[in-house]
C-alpha atoms as one frame of an Amber mdcrd trajectory, in Angstrom:
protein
   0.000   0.000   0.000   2.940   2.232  -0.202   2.899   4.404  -2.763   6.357
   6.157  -3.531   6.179   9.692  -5.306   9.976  10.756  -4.891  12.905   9.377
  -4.027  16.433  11.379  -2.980  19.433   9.075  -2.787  23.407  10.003  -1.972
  26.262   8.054  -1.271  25.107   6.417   2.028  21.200   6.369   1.531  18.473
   6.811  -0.417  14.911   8.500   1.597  11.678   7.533  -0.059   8.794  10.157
   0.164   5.497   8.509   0.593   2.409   9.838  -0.200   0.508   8.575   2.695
   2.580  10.466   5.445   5.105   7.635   5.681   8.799   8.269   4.947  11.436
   5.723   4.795  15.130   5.691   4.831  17.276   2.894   3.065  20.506   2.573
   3.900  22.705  -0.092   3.010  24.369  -2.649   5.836  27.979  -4.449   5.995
  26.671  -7.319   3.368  25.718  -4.927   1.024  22.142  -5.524   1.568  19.440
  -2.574   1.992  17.929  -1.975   5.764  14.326  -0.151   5.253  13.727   2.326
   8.129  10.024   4.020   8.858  11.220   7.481   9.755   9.440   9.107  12.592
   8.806  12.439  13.600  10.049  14.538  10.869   8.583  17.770   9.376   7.128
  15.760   6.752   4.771  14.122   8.834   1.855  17.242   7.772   2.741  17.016
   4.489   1.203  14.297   1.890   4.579  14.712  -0.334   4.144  14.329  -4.395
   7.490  15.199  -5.117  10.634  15.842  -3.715  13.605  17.884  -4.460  16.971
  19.703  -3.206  18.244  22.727  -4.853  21.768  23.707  -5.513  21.562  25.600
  -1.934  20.431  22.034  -0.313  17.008  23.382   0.159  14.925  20.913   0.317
  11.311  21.075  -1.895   8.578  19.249  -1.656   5.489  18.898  -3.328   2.753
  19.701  -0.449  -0.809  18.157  -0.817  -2.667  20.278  -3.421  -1.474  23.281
  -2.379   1.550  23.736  -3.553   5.640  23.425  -2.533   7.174  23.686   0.854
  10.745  24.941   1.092  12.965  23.569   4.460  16.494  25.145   4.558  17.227
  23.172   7.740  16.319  25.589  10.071  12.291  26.868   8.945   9.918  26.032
   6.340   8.331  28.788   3.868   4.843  27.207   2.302   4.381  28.660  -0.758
  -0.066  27.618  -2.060  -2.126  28.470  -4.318  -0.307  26.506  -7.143  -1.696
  23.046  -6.963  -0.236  19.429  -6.696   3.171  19.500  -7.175   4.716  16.670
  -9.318   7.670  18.064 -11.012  10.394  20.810  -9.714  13.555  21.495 -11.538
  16.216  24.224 -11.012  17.593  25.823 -14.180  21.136  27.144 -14.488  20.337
  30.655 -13.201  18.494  28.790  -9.767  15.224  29.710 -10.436  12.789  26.698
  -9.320  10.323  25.556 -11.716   7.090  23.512 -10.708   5.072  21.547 -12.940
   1.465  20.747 -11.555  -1.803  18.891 -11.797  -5.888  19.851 -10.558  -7.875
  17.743 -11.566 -10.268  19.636 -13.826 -11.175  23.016 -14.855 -12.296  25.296
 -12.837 -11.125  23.922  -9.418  -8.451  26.236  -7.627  -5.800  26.040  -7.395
  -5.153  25.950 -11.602  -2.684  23.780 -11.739   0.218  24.069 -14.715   3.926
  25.488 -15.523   4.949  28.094 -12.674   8.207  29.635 -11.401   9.454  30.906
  -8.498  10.389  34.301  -7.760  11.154  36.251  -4.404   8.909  33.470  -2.302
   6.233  34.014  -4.955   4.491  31.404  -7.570   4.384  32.934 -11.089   2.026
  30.687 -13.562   3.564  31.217 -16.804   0.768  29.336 -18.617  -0.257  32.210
 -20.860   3.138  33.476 -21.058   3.336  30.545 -23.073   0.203  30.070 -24.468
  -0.387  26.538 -23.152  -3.836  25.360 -21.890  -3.009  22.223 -19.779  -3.512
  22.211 -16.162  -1.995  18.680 -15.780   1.490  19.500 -15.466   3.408  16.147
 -14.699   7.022  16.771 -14.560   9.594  19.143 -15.070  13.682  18.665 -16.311
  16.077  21.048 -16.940  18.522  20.437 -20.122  21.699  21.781 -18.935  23.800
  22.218 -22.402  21.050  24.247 -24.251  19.481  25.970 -21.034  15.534  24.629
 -21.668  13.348  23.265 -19.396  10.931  20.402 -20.657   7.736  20.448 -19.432
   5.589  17.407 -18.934   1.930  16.917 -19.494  -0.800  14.551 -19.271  -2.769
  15.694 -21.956  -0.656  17.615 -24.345   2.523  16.213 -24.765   5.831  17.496
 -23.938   6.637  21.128 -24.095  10.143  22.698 -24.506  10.209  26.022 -22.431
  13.364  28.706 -22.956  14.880  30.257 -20.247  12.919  33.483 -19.541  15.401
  36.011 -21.435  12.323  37.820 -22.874   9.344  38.622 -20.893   5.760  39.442
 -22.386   3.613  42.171 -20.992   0.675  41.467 -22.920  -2.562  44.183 -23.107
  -4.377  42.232 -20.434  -1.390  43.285 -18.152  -2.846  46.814 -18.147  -6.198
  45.791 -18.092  -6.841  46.501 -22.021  -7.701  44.145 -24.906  -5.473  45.985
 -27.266  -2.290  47.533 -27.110  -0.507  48.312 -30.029   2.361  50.079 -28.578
   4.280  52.704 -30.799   6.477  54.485 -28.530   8.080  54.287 -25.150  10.881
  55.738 -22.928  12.224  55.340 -19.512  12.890  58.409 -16.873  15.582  59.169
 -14.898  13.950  56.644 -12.022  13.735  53.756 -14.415   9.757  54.158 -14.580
   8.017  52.491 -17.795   6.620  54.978 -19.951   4.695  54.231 -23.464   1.921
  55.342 -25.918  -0.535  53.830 -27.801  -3.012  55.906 -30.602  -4.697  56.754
 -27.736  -3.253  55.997 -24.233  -0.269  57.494 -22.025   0.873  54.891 -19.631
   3.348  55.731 -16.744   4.314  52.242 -15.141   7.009  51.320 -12.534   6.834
  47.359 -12.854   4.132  47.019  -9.751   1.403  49.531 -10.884   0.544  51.626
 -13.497  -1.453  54.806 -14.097  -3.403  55.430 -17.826  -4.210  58.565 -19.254
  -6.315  58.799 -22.770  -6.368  61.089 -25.250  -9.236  62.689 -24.481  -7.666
  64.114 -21.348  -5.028  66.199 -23.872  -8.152  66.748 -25.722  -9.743  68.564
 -22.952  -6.580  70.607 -21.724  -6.519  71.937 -24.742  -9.777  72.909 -24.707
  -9.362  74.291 -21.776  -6.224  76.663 -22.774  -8.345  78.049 -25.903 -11.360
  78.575 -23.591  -8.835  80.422 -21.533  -6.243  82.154 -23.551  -7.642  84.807
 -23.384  -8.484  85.605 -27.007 -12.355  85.619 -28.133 -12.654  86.943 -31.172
 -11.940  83.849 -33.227 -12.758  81.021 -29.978 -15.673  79.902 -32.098 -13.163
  79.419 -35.094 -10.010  77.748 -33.113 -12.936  75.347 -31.552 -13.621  74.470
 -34.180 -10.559  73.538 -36.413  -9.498  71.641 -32.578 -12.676  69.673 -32.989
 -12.404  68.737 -36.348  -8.797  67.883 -35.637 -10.209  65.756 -32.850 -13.471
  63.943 -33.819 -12.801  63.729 -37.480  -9.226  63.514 -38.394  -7.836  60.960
 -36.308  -6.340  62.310 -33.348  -3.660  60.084 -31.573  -0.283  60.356 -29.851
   2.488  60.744 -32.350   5.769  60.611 -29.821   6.920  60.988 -26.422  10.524
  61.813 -25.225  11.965  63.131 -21.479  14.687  66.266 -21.633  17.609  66.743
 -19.554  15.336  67.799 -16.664  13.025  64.247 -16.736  10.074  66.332 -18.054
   8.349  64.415 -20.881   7.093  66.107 -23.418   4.603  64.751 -25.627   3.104
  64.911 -29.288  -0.376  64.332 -29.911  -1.012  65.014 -33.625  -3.908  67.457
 -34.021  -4.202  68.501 -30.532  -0.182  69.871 -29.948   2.632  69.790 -27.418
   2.386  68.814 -23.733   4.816  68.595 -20.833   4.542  67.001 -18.094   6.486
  67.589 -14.985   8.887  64.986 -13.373   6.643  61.758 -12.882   3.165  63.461
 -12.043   1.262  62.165 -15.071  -1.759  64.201 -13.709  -0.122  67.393 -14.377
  -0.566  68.183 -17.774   0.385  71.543 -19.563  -0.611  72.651 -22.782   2.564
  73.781 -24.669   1.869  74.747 -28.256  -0.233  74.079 -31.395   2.604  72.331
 -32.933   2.933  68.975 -32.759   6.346  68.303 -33.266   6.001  64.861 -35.052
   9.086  62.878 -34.544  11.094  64.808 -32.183  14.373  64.496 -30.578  16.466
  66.573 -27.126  20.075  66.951 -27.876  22.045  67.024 -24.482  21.405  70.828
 -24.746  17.588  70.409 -24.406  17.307  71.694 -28.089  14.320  69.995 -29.914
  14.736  69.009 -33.375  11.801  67.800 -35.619  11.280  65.951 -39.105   8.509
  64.080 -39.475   7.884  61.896 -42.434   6.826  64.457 -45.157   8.895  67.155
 -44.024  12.098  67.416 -46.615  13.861  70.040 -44.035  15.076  69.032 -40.036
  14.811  71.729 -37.994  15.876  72.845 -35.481  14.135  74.289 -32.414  17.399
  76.708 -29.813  14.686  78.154 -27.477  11.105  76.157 -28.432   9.671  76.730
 -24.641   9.875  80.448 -25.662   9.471  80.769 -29.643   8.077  78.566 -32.116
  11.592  80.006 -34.463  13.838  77.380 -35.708  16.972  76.685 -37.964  16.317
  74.461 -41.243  18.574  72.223 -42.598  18.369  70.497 -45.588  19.664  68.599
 -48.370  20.235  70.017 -52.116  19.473  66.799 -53.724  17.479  64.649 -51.306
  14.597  65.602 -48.933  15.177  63.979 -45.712  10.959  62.181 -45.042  12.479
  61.497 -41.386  10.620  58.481 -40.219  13.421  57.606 -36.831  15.411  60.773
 -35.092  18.249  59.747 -33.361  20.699  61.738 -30.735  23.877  60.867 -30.187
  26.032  63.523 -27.617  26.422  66.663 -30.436  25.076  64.841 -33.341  21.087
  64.140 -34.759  20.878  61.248 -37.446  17.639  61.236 -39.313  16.515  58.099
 -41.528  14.807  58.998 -44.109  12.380  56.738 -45.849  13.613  57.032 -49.198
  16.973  58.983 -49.407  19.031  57.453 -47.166  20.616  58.472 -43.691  21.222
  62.386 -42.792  23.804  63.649 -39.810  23.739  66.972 -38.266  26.749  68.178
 -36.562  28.013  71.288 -35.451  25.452  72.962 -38.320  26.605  70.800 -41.211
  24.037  68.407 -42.494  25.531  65.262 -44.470  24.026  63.125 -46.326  26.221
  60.052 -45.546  24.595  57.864 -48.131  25.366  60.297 -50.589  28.797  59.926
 -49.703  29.418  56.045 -49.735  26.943  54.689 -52.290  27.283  51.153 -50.354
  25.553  52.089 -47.378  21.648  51.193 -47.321  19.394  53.671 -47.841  16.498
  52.735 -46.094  17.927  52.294 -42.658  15.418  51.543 -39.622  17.137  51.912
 -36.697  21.069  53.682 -35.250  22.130  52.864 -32.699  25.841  53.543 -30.776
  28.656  52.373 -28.664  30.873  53.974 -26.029  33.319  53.938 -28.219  31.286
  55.927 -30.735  30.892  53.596 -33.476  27.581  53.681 -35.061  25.664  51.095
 -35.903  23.181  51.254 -38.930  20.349  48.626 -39.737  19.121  48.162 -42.837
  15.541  47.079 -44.366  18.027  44.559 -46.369  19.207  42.655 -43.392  22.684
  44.795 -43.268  24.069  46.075 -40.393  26.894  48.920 -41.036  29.320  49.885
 -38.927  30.552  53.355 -39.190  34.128  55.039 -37.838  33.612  57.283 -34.726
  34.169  60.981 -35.719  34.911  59.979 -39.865  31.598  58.032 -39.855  33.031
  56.017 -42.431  32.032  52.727 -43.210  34.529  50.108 -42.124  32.509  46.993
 -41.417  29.123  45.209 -42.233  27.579  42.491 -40.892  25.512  40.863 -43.759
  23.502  36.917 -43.523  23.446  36.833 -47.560  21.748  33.318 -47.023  18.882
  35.004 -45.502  15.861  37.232 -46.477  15.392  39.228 -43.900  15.300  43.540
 -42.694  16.709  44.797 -39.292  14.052  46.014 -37.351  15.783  47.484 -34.152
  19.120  47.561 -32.800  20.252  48.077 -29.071  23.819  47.995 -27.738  24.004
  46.959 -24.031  26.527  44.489 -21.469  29.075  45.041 -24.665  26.808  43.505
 -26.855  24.948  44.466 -30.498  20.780  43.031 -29.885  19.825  43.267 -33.879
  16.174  42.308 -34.225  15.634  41.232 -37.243  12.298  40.467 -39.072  13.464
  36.362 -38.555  14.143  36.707 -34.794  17.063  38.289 -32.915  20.473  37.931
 -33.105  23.205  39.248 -30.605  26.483  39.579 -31.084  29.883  40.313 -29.164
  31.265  43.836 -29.329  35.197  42.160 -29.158  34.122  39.935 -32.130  32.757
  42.558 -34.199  35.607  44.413 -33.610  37.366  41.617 -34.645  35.564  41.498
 -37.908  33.710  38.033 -37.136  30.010  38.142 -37.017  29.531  34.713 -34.747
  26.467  35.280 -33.059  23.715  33.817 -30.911  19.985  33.519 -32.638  16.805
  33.427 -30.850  13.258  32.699 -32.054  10.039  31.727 -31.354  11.805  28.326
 -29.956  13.699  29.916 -27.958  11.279  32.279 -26.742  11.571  35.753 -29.158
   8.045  35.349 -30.317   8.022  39.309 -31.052   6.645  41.092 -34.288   5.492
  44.551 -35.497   8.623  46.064 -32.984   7.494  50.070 -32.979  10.162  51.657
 -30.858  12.817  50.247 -28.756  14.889  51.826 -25.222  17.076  50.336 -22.979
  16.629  51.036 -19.596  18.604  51.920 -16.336  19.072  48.034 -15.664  20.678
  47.670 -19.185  17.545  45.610 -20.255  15.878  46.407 -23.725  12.057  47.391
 -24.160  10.745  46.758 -27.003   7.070  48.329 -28.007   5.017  46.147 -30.122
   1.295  45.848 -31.878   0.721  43.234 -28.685   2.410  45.155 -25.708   5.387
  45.186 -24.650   8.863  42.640 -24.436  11.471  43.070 -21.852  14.483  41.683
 -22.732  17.118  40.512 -19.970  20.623  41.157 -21.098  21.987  40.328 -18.319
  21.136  36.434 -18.537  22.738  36.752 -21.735  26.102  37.144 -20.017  26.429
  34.463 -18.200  24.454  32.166 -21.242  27.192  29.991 -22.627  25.825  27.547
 -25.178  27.719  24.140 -25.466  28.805  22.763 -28.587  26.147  20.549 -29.960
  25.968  16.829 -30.691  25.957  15.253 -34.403  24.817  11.469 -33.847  24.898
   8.632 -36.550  21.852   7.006 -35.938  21.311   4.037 -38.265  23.523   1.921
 -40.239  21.401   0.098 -43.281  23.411  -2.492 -45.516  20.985  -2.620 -49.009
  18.457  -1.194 -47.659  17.504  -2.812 -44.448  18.156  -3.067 -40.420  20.894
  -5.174 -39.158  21.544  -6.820 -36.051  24.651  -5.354 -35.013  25.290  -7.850
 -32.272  26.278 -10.190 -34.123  29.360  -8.374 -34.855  30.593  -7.505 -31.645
  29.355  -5.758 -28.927  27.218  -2.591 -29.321  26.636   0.930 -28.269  23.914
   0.931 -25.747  22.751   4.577 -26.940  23.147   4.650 -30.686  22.618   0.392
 -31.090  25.825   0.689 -33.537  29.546  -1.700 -32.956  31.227  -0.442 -30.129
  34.255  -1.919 -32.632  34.681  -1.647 -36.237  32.794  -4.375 -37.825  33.986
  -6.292 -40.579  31.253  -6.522 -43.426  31.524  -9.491 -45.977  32.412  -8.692
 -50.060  28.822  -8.302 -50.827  27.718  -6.139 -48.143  28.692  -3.169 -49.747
  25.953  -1.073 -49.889  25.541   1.286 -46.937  23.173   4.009 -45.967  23.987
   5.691 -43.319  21.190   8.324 -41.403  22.509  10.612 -38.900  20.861  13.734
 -36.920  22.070  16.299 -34.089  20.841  16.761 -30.779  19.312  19.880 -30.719
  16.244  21.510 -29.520  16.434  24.724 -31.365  16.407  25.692 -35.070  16.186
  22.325 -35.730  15.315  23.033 -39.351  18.048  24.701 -39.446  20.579  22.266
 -39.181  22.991  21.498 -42.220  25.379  18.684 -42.623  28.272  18.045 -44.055
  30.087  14.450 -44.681  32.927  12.479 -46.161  33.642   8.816 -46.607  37.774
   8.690 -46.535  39.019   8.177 -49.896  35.409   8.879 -51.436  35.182  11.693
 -50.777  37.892  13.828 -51.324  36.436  16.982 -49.875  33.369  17.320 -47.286
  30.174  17.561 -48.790  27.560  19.935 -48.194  26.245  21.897 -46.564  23.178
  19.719 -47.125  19.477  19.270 -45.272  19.464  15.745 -45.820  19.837  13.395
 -42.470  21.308  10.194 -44.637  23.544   9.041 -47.103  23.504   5.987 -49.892
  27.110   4.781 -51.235  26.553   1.819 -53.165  28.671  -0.940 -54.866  31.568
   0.038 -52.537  34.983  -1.974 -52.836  36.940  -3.873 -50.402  38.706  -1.713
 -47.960  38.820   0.043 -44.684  36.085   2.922 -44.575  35.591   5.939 -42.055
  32.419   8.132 -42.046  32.835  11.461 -40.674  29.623  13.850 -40.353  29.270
  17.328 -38.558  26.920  20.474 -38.947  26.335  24.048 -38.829  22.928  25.902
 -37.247  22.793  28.672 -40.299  20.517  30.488 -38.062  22.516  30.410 -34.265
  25.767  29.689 -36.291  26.382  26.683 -33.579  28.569  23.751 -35.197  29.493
  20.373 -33.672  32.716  18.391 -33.886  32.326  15.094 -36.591  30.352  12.030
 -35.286  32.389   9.025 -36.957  31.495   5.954 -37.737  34.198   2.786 -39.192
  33.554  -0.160 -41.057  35.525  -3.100 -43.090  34.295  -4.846 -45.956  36.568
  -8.027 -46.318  38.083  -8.610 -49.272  36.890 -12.121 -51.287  38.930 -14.876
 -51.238  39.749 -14.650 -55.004  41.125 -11.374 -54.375  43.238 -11.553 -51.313
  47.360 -11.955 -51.667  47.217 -15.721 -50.574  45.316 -16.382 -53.463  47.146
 -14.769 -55.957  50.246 -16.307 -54.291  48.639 -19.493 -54.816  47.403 -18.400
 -58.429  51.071 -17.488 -59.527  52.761 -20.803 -58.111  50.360 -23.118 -59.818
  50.436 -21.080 -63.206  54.426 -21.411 -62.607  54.328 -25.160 -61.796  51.810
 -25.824 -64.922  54.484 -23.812 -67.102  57.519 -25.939 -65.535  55.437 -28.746
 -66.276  54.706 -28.289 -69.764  58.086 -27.345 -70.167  59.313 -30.276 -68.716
  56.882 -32.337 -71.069  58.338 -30.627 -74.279  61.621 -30.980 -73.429  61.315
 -34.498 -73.283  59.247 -35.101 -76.093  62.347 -33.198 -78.041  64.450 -35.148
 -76.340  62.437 -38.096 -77.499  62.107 -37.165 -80.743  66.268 -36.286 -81.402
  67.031 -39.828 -80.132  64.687 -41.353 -82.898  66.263 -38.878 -85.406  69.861
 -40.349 -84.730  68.966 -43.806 -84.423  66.917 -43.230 -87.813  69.836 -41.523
 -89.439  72.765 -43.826 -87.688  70.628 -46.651 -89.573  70.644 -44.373 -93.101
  74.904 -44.408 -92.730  75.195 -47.724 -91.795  72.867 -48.840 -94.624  74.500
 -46.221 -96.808  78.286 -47.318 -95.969  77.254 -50.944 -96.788  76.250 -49.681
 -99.913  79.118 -48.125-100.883  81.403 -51.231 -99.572  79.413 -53.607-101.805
  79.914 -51.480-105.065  83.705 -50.710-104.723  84.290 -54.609-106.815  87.567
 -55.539-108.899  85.927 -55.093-112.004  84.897 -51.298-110.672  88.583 -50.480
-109.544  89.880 -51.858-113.108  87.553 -49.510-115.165  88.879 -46.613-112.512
  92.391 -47.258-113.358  91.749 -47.029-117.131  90.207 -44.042-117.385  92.835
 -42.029-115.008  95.544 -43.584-117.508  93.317 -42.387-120.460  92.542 -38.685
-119.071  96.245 -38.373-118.160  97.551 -39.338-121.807  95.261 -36.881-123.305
  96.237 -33.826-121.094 100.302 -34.702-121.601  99.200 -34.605-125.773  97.412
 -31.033-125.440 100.359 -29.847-124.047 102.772 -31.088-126.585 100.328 -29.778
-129.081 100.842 -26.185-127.331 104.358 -26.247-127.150
């Protein structure tokens, strides 16, 4: 009847949490064998434990009832309800505790699902996330990618980033919309934004709203009041036709050296408002001053996006005068102002980027055709080096007080625009229009362009980005169609992804499975020879399949491979996970494989895998040993064989031919007869008379 819902073990025991307010210690006696002990008394004894865990402090955590987690540091316990029945807790690698839990339908309280804990404090993160399960079932932490895997009954496994972007979504502010389109932060790191139609001044605990309609009736209020009354009817009216029938709505916001903020509602004018007391505020002027900037003088410059001059305002709290600048060739159709210390950099829409410095206005795409012209966001070092982003996916780095190009970051592979850029912790954030990517400071300086990339699986589920700040903290705001995004740079410093993992998976030989056992042992993870098997002459047509072990970008992923003298040079990069060499010959064979993340630029080191395929018997050296000596003894044979027939054939010859002289000699011997001799002697005597008579004859 025991029913065991955790179990924490070390060197010398192992304590078993039961759920029926029993708790048992094993420990393990001079035989080796395992003594069971019912532990009394013990400050688990109120609590029906579902889970059990100990943090990297030794805090222990348990799962308590259907409440929630209890948290015993030795000396007290802190309950922490209100989150339901606890079944998985993990720690990730910044030591925040994560709890996945379980109710048993909807409707019943506590919800259940994925929460973390902060300062003592449950946090469900179940919208954050946009999961609907409340029967959360466990909870792990994957230490070389930093995710946490959440378990559930009824939908599956989800894979949860670490929280380096959090979502402040409308219903955070108690609206169903919020399309955010500018924000800034004061001087006391307060929150504050715009919508079309909302001011909203927020510190992080509460907020305070003010609509449009409230500028709407402070200026009202200062025609009413101004004093003049011969044309009131007439400035009524153009302020309610401004109002009620041409789309009145906040245009920008910005604070001055003094933490007023000033603000721009198009068709109603300029406000201030005094250092944080958003109830307090002033009517400034009729002008609206679209697209403003402060220099650190406090002087206001303005382009908007159909203005071709930038002007500039020296004393706008006491004259509506100004300075205009402006191009010969180019208008400037500002759509982002910029300040940085003595200069203003306007990007226009069409023409390019425009710097104003010490009263000379440059046209800086005019003077280095390569630089984008329709740049969306500048943004600076502390060095001075400027940063440009392009709507082509550029990023252009410019020389402090030259501004001369001298570097560009540029992902050719993909189609993409920057959308923002923020420098903070000695780091470039780019968000581009395919997530964000963030790079080093040293290794741009470097000229290298590694960087980290971050989308919506790993959390930077952001689109539509209006404006962008970075706060006191270093973090980054980001104002979007669907609220807002904080951005934590600082767990970005101490985020150091390991190398990933390239795995062969599957060896195939023609096409189907093989029982590697019975070549040796095996790999208990990948199934594969631990040693390198030795294939027979016809198994010589291999597929090998092969993936890597990561949970991010997987599509992402490209491979390259070689088989050693195959392939000559790596191939790829490729998207395929497998590769077919048929009709291979006898030899020794190694199979290297690695990849590349094109998106987070992660690579891993080769995954290898060896093989033999025997050579046949016909074509080994014995054999042709064996070949040679019986091709030599055959030849020695014959040779042999002819000799002797020759032999054979001489001896007859000289018999034959001894036979012929005998036979010829006996001849001879029978014919040389007295008669024969007589005749010989006669005709010597006759021939020898006739010559001695031819020579008388001549004398």
């Amino acid at each position: 009847e025991v029913i065991i819902t955790s179990v924490l073990a070390d060197t010398y025991k192992a304590i078993f949490m039961d759920f029926r307010d029993k708790h048992y210690i094993m420990r393990m006696n001079d035989e080796g064998e395992p003594l069971l002990v019912n532990v009394e008394k013990n400050w688990l004894d109120k609590y029906k434990v579902s889970s059990c865990f100990i943090n990297s402090f030794g805090d222990t955590i348990i799962g308590w009832k259907r409440k929630g987690i209890a948290i015993y540091n030795g000396n007290s316990i802190k309950e922490i309800d209100k989150i339901g029945q606890v079944f998985g807790i993990a720690e990730d690698g910044f030591n925040n505790i994560w709890i996945a839990s379980w109710n048993g339908g909807a409707g019943l309280s506590p919800p259940g699902g994925l929460f973390v804990i902060e300062n003592n404090k449950a946090i469900r993160l179940n919208k954050a996330y946009n999961m609907n399960t409340i029967m959360g079932w466990s909870a792990f932490f994957e230490k070389k990618q930093n995710l946490i895997f959440y378990g559930t009954l009824d939908e599956g496994l989800y894979k949860i980033p670490n929280r380096f972007f959090e979502y402040y979504h409308p219903e955070c502010f108690n609206e169903t919309n919020l399309s955010v389109t500018d924000i800034e932060i004061d001087a006391d790191n307060n929150i504050w934004f715009i919508t079309d139609s909302l001011l909203v001044a927020w510190d992080t605990n509460s907020f305070k709203k003010v609509k449009l309609n409230k500028f709407y009736e402070v200026r009202l209020d200062h025609e009413i009041n101004s004093g003049r009354s011969d044309d009131l009817n007439l400035r009524l009216n153009n302020l309610n036709e401004h109002y009620y029938k041409r789309s009145a709505h906040f245009a920008g916001i910005e604070f001055d050296n003094n933490n007023d903020l000033w603000v721009s509602a198009k068709g109603l004018g300029f406000f201030n408002i005094p250092v944080n007391n958003i109830d307090n505020i002033i009517f400034h002027s009729t002008n609206d001053y679209r697209d403003f900037v402060f220099d650190d003088a406090d002087t206001l410059f303005q382009c908007h996006a159909w203005s071709k001059n930038l002007r500039k305002f020296i004393h706008f709290k006491k004259s509506n005068k100004f300075i205009s600048y402006r191009d010969s060739l180019h208008p400037i159709f500002s759509k982002h102002l910029i300040n940085y210390k003595n200069e203003v950099w306007a990007c226009g829409r069409i023409s390019g980027v425009f710097m104003l410095k010490e009263g000379t206005l440059r046209a800086i795409t005019d003077e280095d055709t390569t630089i984008n012209k329709m740049v969306n966001d500048i943004c600076f070092d502390t060095e001075g080096y400027a940063y440009l982003g392009g709507g082509d996916g550029r990023i252009e780095i410019l020389s402090p007080e030259t501004r001369v190009k001298i570097f560009e970051i540029n992902h050719e592979e993909h189609d993409n625009s920057v959308q923002w850029l923020k420098i903070s912790k000695n780091r470039l954030f780019a968000g581009y229009s395919d997530g964000l990517r963030i790079y080093r400071l040293e290794d741009l300086e470097a000229k290298k362009t590694n960087c980290q990339f971050f989308n919506t699986s790993e959390g930077y589920s952001v689109s539509g980005v209006n404006s962008s700040v970075v706060d006191r903290d270093g973090d980054i705001w980001l104002a979007t169609n669907d609220g807002l995004v904080k951005i934590v740079t600082e767990l970005f410093v101490g985020c150091q992804f390991q190398q990933l993992i390239t795995v062969i998976q599957k060896v195939e030989i023609f096409n189907k499975d093989v029982d590697w056992k019975q070549y040796g042992q095996i790999n208990s993870w990948s199934g594969l020879p631990s040693e390198t098997p030795k294939l027979a002459p016809d198994q010589n047509h291999i597929s090998i399949y092969f993936n890597t072990l990561n949970y991010n970008n997987t599509r992402a992923d490209l491979y390259y491979y070689k088989l050693d003298d195959i392939d000559k040079n790596w191939i790829g990069p490729s998207d395929k996970k497998y590769v077919v060499y048929p009709n291979l010959n006898p030899g020794k064979y190694r199979f290297l494989v690695k990849s590349k993340n094109e998106l987070s630029g992660l690579t891993t080191e080769p995954a290898e895998f060896k093989f033999v395929i025997r050579t046949p018997w016909y074509r080994q050296i014995w054999f042709y040993i064996f070949l040679a000596s019986l091709v030599t003894a055959i030849i020695i044979v014959i040779y042999n064989v002819r000799v002797r027939t020759l032999k054979k054939k001489e001896e007859r010859k000289r018999v034959i031919m001894q036979k012929i002289s005998e036979l010829e000699t006996k001849a001879l011997q029978a014919q040389m007869n007295p008669h024969f001799l007589l005749i010989l002697l006669i005709l010597f005597k006759t021939i020898f008379l006739t010559m001695m008579w031819m020579k008388h004859l001549l004398i």
